[in-house]
C-alpha positions in Angstrom: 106.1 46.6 237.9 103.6 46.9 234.8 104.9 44.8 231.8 105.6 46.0 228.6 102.2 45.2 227.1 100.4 46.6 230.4 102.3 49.7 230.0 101.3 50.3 226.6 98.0 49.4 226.1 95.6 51.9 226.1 93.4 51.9 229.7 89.2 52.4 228.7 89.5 51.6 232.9 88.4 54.5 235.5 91.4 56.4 237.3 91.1 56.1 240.9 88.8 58.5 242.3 87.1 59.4 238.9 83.4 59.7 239.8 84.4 61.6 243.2 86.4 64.0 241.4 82.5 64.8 239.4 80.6 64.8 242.3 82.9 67.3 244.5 83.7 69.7 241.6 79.4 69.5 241.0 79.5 71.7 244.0 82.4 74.0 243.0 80.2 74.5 239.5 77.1 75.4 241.4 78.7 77.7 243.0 80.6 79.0 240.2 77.2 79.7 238.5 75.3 80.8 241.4 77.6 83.1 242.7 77.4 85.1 239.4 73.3 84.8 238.7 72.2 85.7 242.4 73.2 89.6 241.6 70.9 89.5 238.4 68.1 88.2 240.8 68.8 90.8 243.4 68.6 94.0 240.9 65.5 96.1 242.4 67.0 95.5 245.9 70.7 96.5 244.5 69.7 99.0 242.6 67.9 100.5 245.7 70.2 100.4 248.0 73.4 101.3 245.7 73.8 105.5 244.9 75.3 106.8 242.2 75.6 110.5 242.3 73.5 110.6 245.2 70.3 108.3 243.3 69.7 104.8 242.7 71.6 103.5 239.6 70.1 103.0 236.2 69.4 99.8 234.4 72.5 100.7 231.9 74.5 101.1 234.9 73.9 98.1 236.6 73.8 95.9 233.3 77.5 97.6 233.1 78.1 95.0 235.9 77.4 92.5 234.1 79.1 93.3 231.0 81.9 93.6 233.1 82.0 90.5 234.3 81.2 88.4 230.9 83.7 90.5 228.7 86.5 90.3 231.2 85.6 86.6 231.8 85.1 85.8 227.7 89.3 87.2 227.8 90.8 85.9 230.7 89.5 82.1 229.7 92.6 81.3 227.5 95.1 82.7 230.1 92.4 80.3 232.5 92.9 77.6 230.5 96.1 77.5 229.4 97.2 78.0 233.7 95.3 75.0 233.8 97.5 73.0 230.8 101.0 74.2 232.5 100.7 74.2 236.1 98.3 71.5 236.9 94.5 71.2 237.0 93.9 70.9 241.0 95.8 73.8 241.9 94.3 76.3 239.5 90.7 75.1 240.6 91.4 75.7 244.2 92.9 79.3 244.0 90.1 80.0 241.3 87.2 78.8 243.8 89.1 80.5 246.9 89.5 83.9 244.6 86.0 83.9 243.1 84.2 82.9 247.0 86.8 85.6 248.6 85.0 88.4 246.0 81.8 87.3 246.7 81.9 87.7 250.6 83.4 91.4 249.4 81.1 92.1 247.3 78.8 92.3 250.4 80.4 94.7 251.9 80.0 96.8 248.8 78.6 100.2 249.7 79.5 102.0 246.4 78.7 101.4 242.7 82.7 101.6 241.6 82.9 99.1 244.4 80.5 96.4 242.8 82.2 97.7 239.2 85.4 96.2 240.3 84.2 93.3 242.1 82.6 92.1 239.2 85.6 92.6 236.9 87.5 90.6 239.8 84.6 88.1 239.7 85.2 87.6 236.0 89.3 87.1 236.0 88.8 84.3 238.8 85.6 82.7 237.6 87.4 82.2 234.2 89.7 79.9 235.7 88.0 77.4 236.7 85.6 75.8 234.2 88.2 75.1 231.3 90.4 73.4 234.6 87.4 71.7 235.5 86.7 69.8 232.4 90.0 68.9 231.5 90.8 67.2 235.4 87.3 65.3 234.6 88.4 64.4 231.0 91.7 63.5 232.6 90.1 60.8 234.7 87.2 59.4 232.8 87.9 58.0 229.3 85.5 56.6 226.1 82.7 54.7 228.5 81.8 57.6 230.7 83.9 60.7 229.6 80.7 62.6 228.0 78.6 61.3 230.9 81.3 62.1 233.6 81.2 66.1 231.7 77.6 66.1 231.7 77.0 65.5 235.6 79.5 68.3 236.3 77.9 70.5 233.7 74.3 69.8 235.3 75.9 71.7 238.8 75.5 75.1 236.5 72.1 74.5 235.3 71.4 74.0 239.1 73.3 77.2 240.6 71.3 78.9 237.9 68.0 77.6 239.2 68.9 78.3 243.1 70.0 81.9 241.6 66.5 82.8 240.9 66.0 82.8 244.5 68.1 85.5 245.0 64.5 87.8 245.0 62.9 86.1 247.6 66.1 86.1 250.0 66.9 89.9 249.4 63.6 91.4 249.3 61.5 91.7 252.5 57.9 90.7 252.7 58.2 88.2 249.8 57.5 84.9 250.3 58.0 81.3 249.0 55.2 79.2 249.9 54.4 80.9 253.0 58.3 81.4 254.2 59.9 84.7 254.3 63.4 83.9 253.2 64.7 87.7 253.8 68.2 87.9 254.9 69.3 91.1 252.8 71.7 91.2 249.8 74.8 92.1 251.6 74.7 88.7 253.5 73.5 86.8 250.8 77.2 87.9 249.2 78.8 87.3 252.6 77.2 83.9 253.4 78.2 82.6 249.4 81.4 83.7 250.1 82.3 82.5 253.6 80.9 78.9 252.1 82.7 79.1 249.0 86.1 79.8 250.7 85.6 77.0 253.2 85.0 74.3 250.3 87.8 75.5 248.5 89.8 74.4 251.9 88.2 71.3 252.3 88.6 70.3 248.5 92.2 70.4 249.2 92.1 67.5 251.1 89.1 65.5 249.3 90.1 66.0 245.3 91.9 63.0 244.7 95.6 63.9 245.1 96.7 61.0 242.2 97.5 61.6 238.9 95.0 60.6 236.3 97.0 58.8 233.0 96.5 62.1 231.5 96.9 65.0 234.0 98.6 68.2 235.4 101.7 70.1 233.5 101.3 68.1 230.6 101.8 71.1 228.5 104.7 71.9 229.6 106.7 68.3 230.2 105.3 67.9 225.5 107.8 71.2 225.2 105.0 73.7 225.0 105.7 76.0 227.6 104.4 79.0 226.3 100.7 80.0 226.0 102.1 81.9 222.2 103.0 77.9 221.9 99.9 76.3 222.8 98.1 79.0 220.6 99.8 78.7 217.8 99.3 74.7 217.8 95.5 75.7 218.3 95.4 77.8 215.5 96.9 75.7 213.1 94.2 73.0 213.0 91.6 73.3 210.6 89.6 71.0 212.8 89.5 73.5 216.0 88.7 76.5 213.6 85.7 74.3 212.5 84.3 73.3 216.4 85.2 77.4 217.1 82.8 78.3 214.6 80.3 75.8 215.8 80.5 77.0 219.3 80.3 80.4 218.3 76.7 79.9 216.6 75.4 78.0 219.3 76.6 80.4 221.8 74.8 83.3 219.8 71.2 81.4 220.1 71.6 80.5 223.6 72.5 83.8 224.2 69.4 85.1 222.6 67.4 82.8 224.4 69.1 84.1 228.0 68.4 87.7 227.3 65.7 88.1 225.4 62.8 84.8 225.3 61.5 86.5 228.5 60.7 89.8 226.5 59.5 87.9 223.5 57.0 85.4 225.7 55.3 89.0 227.0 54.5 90.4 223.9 54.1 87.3 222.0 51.8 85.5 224.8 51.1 88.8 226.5 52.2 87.9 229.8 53.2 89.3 233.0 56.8 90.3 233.8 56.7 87.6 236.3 55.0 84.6 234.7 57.5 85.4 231.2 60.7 85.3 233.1 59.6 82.1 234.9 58.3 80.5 231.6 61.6 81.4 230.0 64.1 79.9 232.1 62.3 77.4 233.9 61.5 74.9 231.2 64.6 75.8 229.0 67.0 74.7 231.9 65.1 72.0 233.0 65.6 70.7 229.2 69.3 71.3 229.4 69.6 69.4 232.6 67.7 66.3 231.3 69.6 66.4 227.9 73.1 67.3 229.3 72.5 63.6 231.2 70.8 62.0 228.5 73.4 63.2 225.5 76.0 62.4 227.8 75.5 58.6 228.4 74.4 58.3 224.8 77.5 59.6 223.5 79.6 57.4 225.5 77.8 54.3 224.7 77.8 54.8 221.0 81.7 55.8 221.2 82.0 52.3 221.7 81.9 51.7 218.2 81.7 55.1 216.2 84.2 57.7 217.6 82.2 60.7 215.7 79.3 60.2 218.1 80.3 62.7 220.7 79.8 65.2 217.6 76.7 63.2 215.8 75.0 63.5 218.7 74.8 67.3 219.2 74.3 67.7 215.9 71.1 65.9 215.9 70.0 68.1 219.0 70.5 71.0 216.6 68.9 70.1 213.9 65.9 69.2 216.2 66.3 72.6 218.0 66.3 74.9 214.6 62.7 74.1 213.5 62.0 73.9 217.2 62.8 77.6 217.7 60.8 78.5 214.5 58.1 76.7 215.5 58.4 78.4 218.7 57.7 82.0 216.9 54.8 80.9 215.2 52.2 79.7 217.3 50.0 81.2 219.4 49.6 78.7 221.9 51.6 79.3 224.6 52.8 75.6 225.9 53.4 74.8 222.0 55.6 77.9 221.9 57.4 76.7 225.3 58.2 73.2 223.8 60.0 75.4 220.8 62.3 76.7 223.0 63.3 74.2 225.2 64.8 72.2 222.3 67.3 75.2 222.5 68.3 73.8 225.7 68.0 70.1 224.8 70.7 71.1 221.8 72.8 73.0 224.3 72.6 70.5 226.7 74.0 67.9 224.4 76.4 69.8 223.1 77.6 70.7 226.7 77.9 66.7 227.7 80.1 66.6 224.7 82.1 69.8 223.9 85.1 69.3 226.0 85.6 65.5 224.4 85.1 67.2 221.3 88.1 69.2 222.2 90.2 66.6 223.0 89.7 64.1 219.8 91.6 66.9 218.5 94.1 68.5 221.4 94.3 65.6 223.2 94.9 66.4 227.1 97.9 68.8 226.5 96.4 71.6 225.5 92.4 70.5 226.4 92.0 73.0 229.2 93.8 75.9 226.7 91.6 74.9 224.0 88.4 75.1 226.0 89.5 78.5 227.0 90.0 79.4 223.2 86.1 78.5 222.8 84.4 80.6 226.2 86.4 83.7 225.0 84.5 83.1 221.5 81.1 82.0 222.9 81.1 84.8 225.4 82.1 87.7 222.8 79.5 86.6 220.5 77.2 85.7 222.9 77.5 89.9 224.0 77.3 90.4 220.4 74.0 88.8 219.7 72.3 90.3 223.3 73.4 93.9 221.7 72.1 93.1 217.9 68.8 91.5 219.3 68.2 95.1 221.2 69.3 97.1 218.0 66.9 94.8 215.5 64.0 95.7 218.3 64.3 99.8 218.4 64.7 99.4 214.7 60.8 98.1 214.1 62.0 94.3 213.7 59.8 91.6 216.1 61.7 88.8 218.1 60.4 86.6 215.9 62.6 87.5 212.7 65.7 87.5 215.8 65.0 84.0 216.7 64.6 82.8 213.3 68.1 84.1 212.2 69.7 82.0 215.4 67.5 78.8 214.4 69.1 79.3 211.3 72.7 79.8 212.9 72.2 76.4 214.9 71.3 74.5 211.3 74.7 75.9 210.3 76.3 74.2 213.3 75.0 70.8 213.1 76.0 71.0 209.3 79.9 71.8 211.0 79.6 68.8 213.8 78.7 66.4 211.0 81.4 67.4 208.6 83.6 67.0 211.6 86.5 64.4 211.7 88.2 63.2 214.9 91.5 62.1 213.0 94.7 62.4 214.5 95.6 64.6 217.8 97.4 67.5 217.2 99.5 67.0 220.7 98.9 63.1 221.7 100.1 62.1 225.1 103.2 59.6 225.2 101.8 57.9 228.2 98.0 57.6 226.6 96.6 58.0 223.2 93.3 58.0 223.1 
């Protein structure tokens, strides 16, 4: 039996199990993003194949299905979340992999457009799920020394199912190769053969996730007295401090945003390149930043916790302020590898502030409403994120360049590091009896 002074002092130890919790839910996080990128890689052979009304379907009609997806995703995360905060982390993360890998094998049997409408929509309820669960089970294991770390190897399994997304062309289009290698299966079993793999990992994670309970883990919500997601909101809402990292998230969720959609248009015109060569320059080097800095931010912030608890926000906020004159710089030159580096200090800033958002979260939730909180924050980054993609198209078709667009959200991300260093971790609004961090 643990002695009174064992009991109460606070554990900066590992929970059993901590570093194979990251490495199997890396997986589930690849997947989670690759599932949903492959389709955007497989347009011309969708599109193609897919009738509506008797004809192939229109670009506005197949970006529908994504907009589907995000917007339903961006709504469901709080519900997500807050599942995650009252019923246990585990359990929500293996019915969201199960539902999300049981779509995708659908989806590939899909022979109608209202067929891959609804998928998608179905795609977005059960996807939603599972990253807020995610981060809090991590953050529920791993404390000061490797919590932002711990976050930012999971959060590097995204930037990697994005990257194996872009194959998606090569495997669903015949007669185009990869080196020399014809990877041509067909779309439909590119959705079947996700799926069928996705569903079997969600069976074998229930017998490899640690079945322990970290300190700080499962149904905490609900055993502090907040049994009600009206509850858990309204202690959310109430904290100045949340309404501050909102707002920040918010603003960097608008640049990255813009930086998704619309570098690869601005790179052609700007650069005057090729369809092919601007889509590969725009997200190649971007996400190779973020998956460098998402590492690099992480282990910084956790050494420096050691000794200044505001790090996990410092840090970020220097990535912004780097990543603000970046961008501008970006939309100046004419030099094409100058105009590259610009932009990947977008994803060096996002990557930093993805190592470190969810601890961010918890300096003020603490872990009984983390998961709920993190919820609160993909419903805001996804809406704006929508938001920005829409105004950048409207500021185009009304004469404006993508220079003046990018320049706004370079000024947006100054904004944010301003709100990251005014930030204060203070006091939790909901601190765990059995661990205050």
């Amino acid at each position: 039996m643990a002695t009174t002074s064992q009991a109460s002092r606070p554990s900066s130890g590992l929970a059993r199990g901590a570093w194979l919790v990251v490495g199997l839910l890396w997986v589930v996080a690849l997947l989670n993003y690759l599932d949903r990128q492959v389709l955007i890689t497989m347009r011309d052979a969708i599109k193609g194949d897919i009738l509506v009304a008797g004809v192939p379907m229109t670009d506005a009609q197949f970006g529908l299905l994504s907009s589907m997806f995000l917007w339903i995703y961006g709504l469901v995360s709080p519900l997500g979340g807050y599942a995650a905060d009252r019923f246990g982390r585990r359990p929500v993360i293996f019915v969201s992999l199960a539902a999300w890998s049981a779509v995708t094998w659908w989806t590939g049997h899909a022979s109608s457009y209202h067929e891959l409408l609804v998928a998608r929509g179905l795609m977005g309820v059960s996807e939603a799920c599972y990253i807020p669960a995610a981060l809090a089970l991590i953050t529920d294991h791993h404390r000061d020394r490797t919590r932002s770390l711990a976050t930012g190897l999971h959060m590097s399994g995204l930037y990697a199912g994005v990257v194996l997304g872009g194959l998606g062309g090569y495997l669903a289009t015949p007669g185009k190769t990869l080196l020399g290698i014809d990877l041509f299966i067909g779309w439909h079993k590119v959705f079947i053969g996700l799926g069928a793999i996705g569903i079997a990992y969600a069976l074998a994670l229930i017998f490899l996730l640690p079945k322990h309970e970290a300190p700080a883990s499962g149904r905490v919500a609900a055993d502090a007295g907040y049994a009600s997601l009206s509850a858990a909101l309204l202690l959310l809402i109430k904290e100045g401090r949340f309404w501050l990292i909102l707002g920040v998230f918010a603003l960097v969720s608008a640049c990255n945003w813009s930086v998704l959609v619309w570098l690869p248009a601005f790179l052609k015109e700007q650069f005057q390149l090729a369809d092919g060569p601007a889509g590969l320059h725009a997200t190649t080097w971007n996400t190779a930043a973020k998956f460098v800095a998402v590492l690099i931010g992480g282990a910084m912030s956790d050494w420096l916790t050691r000794s200044n608890p505001r790090a996990r926000s410092l840090i970020p906020a220097v990535g912004l302020l780097i990543a603000a004159p970046g961008i501008a710089l970006g939309t100046l030159t004419d030099l094409l590898t100058l105009g590259l580096c610009g932009f990947a200090m977008q994803g060096i800033a996002q990557g930093f502030l993805d190592a470190n958002m969810i601890s961010i979260v918890r300096q003020i939730t603490g872990p009984t409403v983390a998961a709920t909180g993190y919820g609160l924050l993909n419903l805001v980054g996804t809406l704006t994120g929508g938001v920005m993609a829409l105004i950048g198209g409207r500021l185009r078709d009304s004469g404006l360049g993508f220079e003046t667009f990018f320049r706004i959200s370079a000024a947006g991300l100054a904004v944010a590091a301003l709100g990251l260093l005014l930030f204060r971790p203070g006091k939790q609004i909901s601190p765990d009896a059995h661990n205050r961090e």
